[in-house]
N, C-alpha and C positions, 0 to 999 in steps of 0.2 A: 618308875616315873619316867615318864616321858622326855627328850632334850627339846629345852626351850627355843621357839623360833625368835627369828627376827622382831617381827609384829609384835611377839604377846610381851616379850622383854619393855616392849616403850608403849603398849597400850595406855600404863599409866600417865603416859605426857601428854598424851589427846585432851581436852578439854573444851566439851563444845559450847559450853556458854563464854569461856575465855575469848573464843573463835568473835560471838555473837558483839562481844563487850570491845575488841578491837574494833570491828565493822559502825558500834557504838562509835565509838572516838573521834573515826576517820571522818564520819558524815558529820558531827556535831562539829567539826573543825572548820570541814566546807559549808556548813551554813550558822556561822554565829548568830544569828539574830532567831533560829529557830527552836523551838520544845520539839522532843522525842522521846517517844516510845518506843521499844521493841518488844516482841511477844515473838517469843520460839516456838518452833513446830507441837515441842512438848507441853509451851504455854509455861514458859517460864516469861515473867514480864521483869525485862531490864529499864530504870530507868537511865536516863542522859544526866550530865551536870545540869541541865534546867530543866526538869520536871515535868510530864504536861500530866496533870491531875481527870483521870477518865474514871467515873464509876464500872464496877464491874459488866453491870449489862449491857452499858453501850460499849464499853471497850473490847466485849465477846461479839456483840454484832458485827463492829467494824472487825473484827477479824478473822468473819464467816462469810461477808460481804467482798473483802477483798481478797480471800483464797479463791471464790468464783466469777469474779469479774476480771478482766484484761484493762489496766489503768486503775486510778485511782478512785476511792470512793470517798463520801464527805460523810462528816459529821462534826457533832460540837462538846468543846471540852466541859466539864464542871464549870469553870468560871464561863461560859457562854463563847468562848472563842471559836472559830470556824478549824476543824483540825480534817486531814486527807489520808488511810490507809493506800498501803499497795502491797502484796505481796510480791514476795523475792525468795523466786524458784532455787537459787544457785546458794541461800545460806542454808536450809531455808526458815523463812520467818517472816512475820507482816509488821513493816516498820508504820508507826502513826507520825504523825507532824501536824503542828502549829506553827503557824508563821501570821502574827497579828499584823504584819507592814503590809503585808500584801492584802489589795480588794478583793472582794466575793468576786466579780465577774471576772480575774484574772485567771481564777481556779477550770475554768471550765474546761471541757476535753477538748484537747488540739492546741490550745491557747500558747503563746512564749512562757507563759510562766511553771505549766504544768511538764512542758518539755525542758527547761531549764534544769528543773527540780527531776525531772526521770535521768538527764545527763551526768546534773549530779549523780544520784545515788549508783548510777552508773561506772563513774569514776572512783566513785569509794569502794565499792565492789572490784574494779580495778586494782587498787593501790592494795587492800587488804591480799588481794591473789598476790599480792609481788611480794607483799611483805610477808608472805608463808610461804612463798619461792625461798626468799633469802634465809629465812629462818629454817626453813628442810634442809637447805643446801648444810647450814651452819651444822644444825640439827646433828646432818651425816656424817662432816666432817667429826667432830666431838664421838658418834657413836664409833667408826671406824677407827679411834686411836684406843676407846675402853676395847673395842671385840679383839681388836688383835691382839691382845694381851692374852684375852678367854676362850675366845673358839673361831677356829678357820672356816668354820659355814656361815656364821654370825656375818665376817667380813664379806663373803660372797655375796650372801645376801643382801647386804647395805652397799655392796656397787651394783648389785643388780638394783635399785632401787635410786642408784645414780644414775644409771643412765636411761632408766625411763624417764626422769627429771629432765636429762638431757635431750631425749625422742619429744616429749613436750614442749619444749620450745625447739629442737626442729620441725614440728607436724605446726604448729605454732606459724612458720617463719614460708613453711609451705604454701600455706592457706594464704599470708600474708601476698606471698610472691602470687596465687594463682587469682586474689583478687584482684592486685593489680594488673594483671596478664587480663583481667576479664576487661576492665573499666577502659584501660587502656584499646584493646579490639570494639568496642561501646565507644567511646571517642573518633577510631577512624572511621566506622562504620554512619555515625552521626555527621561528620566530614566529609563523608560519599553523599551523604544524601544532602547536604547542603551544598553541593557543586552539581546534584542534579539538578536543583529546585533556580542553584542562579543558571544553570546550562536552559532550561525550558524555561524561563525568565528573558532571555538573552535571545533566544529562539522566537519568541512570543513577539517581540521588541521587533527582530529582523522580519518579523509574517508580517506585524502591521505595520511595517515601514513599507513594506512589497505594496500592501494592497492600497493603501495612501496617496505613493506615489505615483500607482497606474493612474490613476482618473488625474493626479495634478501633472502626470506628462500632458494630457489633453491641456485642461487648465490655461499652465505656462505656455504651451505652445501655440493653441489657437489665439492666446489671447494677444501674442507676440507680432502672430500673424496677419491678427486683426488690425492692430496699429500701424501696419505698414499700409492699410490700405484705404482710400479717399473718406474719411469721416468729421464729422463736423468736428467745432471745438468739444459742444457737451460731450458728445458719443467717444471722443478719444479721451475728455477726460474719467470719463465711466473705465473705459479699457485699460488704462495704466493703473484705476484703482484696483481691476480686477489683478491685475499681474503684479501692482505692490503687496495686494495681500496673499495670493499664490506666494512670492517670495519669502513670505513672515511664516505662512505656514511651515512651507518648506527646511526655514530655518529653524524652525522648533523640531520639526519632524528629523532634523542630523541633531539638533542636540541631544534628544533623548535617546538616537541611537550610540552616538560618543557615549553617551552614559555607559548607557549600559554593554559598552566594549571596553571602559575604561573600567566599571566593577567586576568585569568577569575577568579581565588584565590579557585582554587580547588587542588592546590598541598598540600597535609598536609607530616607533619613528621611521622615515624616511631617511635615505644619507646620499642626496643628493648637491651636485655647485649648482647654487643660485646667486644672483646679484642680489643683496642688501639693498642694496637703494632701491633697486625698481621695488621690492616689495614694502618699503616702508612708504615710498612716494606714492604707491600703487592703492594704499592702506590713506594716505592722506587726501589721492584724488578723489578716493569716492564718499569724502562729507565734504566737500570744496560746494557742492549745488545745496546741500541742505542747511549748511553754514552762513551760505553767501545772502541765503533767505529770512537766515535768523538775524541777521547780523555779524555774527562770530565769524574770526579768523584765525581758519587751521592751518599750522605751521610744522613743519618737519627739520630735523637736522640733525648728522649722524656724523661723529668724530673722525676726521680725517686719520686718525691713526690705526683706526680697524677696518681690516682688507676690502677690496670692493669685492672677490666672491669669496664665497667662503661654504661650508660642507655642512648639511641638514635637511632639514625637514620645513621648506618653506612654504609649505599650504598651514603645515599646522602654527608656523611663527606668525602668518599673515590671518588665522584665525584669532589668534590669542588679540595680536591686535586688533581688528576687527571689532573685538568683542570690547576693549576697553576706550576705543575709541567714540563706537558706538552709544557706551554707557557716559561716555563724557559728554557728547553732542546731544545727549537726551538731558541730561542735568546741567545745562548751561545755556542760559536764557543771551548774554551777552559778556563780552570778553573774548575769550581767546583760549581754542586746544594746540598745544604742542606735545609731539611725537620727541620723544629723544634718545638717540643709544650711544651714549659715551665711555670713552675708554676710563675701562676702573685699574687691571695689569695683567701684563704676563705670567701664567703660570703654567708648567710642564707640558710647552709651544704650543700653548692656546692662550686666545686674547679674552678674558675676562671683560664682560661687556654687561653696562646697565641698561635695560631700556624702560622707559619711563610715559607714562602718557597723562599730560597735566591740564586742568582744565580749572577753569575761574567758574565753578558752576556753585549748587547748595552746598555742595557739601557734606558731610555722613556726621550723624549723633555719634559721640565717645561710645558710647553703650549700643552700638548696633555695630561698629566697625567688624567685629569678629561674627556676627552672623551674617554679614551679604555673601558670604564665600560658603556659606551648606550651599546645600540643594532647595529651591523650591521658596528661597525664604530673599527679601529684602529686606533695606533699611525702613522700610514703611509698610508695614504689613496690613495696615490697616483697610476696612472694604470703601475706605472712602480715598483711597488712593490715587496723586493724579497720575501717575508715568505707571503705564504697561511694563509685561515682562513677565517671564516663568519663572526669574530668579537662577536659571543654571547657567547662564555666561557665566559668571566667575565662578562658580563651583569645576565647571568644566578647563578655563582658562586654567586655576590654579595645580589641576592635575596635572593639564597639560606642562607645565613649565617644569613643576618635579620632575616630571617622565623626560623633559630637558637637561637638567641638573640644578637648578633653579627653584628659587621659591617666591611664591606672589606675596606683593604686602602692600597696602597702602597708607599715606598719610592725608588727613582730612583735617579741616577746619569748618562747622559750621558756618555759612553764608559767604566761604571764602573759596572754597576748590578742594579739589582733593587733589591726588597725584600718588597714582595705583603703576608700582615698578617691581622689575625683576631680575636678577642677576644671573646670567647661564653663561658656559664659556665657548666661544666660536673658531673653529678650527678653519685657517684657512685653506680653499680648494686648490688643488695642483694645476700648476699650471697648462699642464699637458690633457687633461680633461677639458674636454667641451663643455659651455654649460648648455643647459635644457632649452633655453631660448635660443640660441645659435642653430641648436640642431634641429627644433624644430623652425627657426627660417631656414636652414639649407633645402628643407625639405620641401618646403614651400615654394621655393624659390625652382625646382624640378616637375612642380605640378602638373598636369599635360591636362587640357579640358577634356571632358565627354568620356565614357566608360560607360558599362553597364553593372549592375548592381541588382543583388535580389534582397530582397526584404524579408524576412521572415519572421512574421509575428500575426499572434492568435488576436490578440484584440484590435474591430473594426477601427475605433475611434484611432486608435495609435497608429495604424496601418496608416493610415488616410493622413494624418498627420508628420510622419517620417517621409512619406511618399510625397507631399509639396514639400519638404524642408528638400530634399538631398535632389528634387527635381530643379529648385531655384539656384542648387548650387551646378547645375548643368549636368546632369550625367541620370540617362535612364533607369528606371526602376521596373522590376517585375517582383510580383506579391506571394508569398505561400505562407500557408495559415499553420502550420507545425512543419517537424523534422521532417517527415515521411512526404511532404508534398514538397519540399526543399530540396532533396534527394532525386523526384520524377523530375522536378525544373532543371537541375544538372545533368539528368541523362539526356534533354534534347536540348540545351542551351547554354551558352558559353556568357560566365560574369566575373568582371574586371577583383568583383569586394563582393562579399557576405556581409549583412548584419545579422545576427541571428540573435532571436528571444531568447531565456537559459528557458522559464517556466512556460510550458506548454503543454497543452493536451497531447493524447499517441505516442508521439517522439519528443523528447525536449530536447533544448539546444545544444545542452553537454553531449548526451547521446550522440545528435545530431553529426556534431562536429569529430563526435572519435569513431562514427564511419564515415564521413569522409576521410577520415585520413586512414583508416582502414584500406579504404577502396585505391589510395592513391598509392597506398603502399605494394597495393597487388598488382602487376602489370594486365592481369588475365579479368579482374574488375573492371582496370579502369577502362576498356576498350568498350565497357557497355553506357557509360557514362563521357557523350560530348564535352560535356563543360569540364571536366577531370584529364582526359585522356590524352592532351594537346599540352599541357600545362608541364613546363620547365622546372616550377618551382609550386610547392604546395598553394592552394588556393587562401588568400587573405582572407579570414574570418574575424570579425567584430562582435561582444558580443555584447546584448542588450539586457540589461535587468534593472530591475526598481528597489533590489538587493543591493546596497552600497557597502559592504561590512569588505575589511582586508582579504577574509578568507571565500569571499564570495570573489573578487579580485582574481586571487590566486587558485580557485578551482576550475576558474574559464581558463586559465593560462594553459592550469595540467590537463583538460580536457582537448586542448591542441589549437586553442583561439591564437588570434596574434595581437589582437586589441580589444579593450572593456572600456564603454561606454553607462553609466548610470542614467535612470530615467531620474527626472523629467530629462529630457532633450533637451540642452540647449544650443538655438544655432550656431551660436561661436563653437563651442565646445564639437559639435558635427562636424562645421567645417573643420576645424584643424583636426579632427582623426581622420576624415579625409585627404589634407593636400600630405598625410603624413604615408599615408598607407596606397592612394594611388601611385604615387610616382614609381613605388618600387614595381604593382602589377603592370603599371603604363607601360616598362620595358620590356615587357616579357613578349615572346615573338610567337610566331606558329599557333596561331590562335585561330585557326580557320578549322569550323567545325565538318570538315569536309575529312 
């Protein structure tokens, strides 16, 4: 007689309808409201504590129907109830169900309810594997205290048999880890491509702000040009509507690039000393003429206790206001806008500061207050709208003052005003810094008239139009239409300033600009090049783009420019890069092309 193994010793504990009759319990637990059947592979039919009553032939169809089909199949019980086979590869056996709560149309394939019900049976299947985990485990335990007694193979055998128990739930724990390993790589890789789609988003944004604002450099400028020159009343006032609405454009066309520098999170701040006052009085002179026409009177005042300069970013503080001042002077028929920035405290030596912009105008609905601050949306959505607008000033505003430290809020009264404030804290400027307006009057103030100056830009209309601006501020101009013809005008010509285009045909301005300073760098170059080879000090280059983005900014810089200009042109803005950047060529000596 053979010695008895492991296995055949507890064959007799197996018990596969027991198995089926657990699996029974689990799922009647998780669905009390429903009748179940089960039918074993061998066609042993179990029923559940609630019965579902199937004659024999339909209850073999359905269990011929769903050993071949993937999901569930229908049929109906003896009492006419609507009951679902599936088969269950893993006991195996085709469990039936009735569930009278639930509609016919709920049953269909795909449905919440038919997935509900596959999760359950899911989960029962589940719990029944753990609960013959713990009972194996138990099982082993119990066997390996009788085998020790009887036979030392017996015991080897039942820790062999532990720790394959054990390899299954670490092969278990693996899969687990290498799913997450996957989902996780599936996550970053989903995260790549939603920083490409905002990166060419962002790019998109930057092209058609380029191509917008070539033709409204024209626009602004001739129409600017136009107004200075003998026109009647109608004809100038045609001209100022053309250039009012040039400016609106203009001003939509930076909103939506802000946008989209501020979702890509490539807008940074400024940390520059400015005077506070000039920029709030600067922000109140300019609704003083549209105010004084309405009626309304705008008022500014700013607590004597917070610095006159102080350290930031005041293009972007004098945009925020801009924007809410704006919206006040638009929503106020009569009364009165005031500006206010009062000291709120000191906190770790910054002056904690309110600034507020209050207006006697309509007023905002309870119920629209938190949607004027999306994108794209106002307090009055409706197409029969009276006040214009794209709705992104305050969506843009309220960014902006976070990226401060700040948060926007307002408070409003229907048919009484609102008063739209922010609180950010203000660091005062050393005193040993200049601010930006000193320095640029010092610079001013060293201006030398006449110079010469090359132009370099591909489009006619822009040529024509820089070439009267920078002629009426007195100092010659000569013309080249890209890099490469810029280049031949410096080998037989001597000029005080560059502007140079960035985007151009053959050579473009970047290019452009890192061989000149190529050429200047080479003593054995520059003697082929007049306008180069005389020069003390590298040649001043400016450069011109309809690209206004930070990073557009900073690539003229690293390409070797010394000043960036944005299109449109505008003549103030011209002039001061000019009286800033001649004075320094003005000095320079030994300029005879001889």
């Amino acid at each position: 007689m053979t010695e008895p193994t492991f296995d055949s010793i507890f064959d007799d504990l197996i018990d596969v309808n027991e198995e089926l009759q657990s699996f029974l319990a689990i799922l009647e637990a998780l669905l009390p409201e429903a009748s179940i059947l089960l039918v074993s592979e061998a066609g042993t039919v179990l029923d559940g504590a609630r019965p579902l009553a199937l004659v024999q032939p339909v209850r073999e169809r359905l269990v011929q129907e769903a050993k071949a089909a993937d999901g569930f199949v229908a049929g109906k019980s003896d009492s006419g109830a609507r009951c679902h086979a599936v088969y269950l590869a893993k006991l195996p056996a085709v469990v039936i169900i009735s569930c009278a709560a639930a509609p016919e149309d709920d049953w269909r394939p795909g449905s919440a309810l038919t997935t509900l019900l596959q999760n359950t049976i899911d989960l029962a299947l589940h719990r029944q594997e753990r609960e013959m985990l713990v009972a194996d485990h138990e099982q082993s335990v119990r066997q390996i205290n009788i085998l020790q007694q009887q036979h030392g193979k017996l015991i080897e055998d039942n820790y062999r048999q532990y720790r394959l128990n054990q390899d299954r739930e670490k092969e278990y724990a693996r899969k687990l880890e290498s799913e997450i390993t996957k989902q996780t790589a599936e996550l970053r890789e989903a995260n790549v491509r939603l920083e490409e789609i905002s990166q060419l988003k962002s790019d998109f944004l930057a092209n058609m702000s380029h191509e917008l604002r070539t033709p409204m450099n024209a626009i602004i400028g001739f129409s600017e040009l136009l107004s200075e020159t003998p026109l009647a009343e109608e004809q100038l006032d045609y001209t100022r509507t053309i250039s009012q609405s040039a400016a609106s454009l203009l001003s939509l066309i930076n909103d939506i690039l802000d946008l989209a520098k501020i979702e890509a999170g490539k807008l940074e701040l400024e940390r520059l000393p400015f005077d506070l006052a000039e920029v709030v009085d600067n922000v109140a002179a300019m609704f003083k003429i549209p105010a004084r026409e309405k009626g309304v009177v705008v008022a500014c005042k700013i607590d004597n206790r917070i610095p006159k300069r102080i350290m930031g970013d005041s293009n972007r503080l004098r945009q925020v206001l801009i924007n809410l001042a704006g919206n006040a002077m638009k929503f106020t028929e009569q009364g009165g806008i005031d500006i206010l920035v009062d000291y709120e405290r000191e906190a770790a030596g910054q002056i904690v500061s309110r600034f507020s912009v209050r207006d006697s105008g309509i007023g905002i609905p309870a119920d629209r207050v938190e949607a004027i601050f999306e994108k794209f949306t106002q307090a009055d959505g409706s197409t029969t709208r009276k006040y214009g607008g794209t709705g992104l000033g305050l969506a843009i505003c309220l960014q902006l003052v976070e990226l401060m430290g700040g948060r926007l809020a307002v408070e409003s009264e229907v048919g009484k005003g609102s008063t739209f404030y922010f609180v950010i804290p203000l660091e005062e400027a050393p005193a040993e810094i200049i601010s930006l307006k000193e320095h640029k009057a010092a610079g001013r103030e060293k201006a030398a008239s006449g110079g010469r100056i090359l132009l370099v830009e591909d489009n006619a209309v822009n040529q024509r139009l820089a070439s009267i601006l920078i002629t009426r501020e007195g100092y010659e101009v000569e013309v080249a239409s890209d890099g490469a013809e810029a280049l031949e005008h410096l080998r037989h010509q001597v000029f005080d300033l560059v502007f140079m285009d960035v985007q151009m045909p053959n050579m473009d301005g970047m290019e452009a600009t890192r061989k000149i300073r190529e050429i200047e760098a080479d003593p054995a170059l520059r003697q082929d090049y007049v306008g180069l080879r005389t020069l003390k000090e590298p040649l001043a280059i400016v450069g011109l783009t309809a690209h206004a983005r930070k990073e557009d900014e900073t690539a003229c810089y690293d390409s070797g420019m010394n000043g960036f200009l944005t299109k449109p042109i505008i003549k103030a803005k011209l002039a001061m890069v000019l009286s800033e950047m001649m004075p320094r060529i003005s000095c320079l000596e030994n300029k005879d092309p001889s």
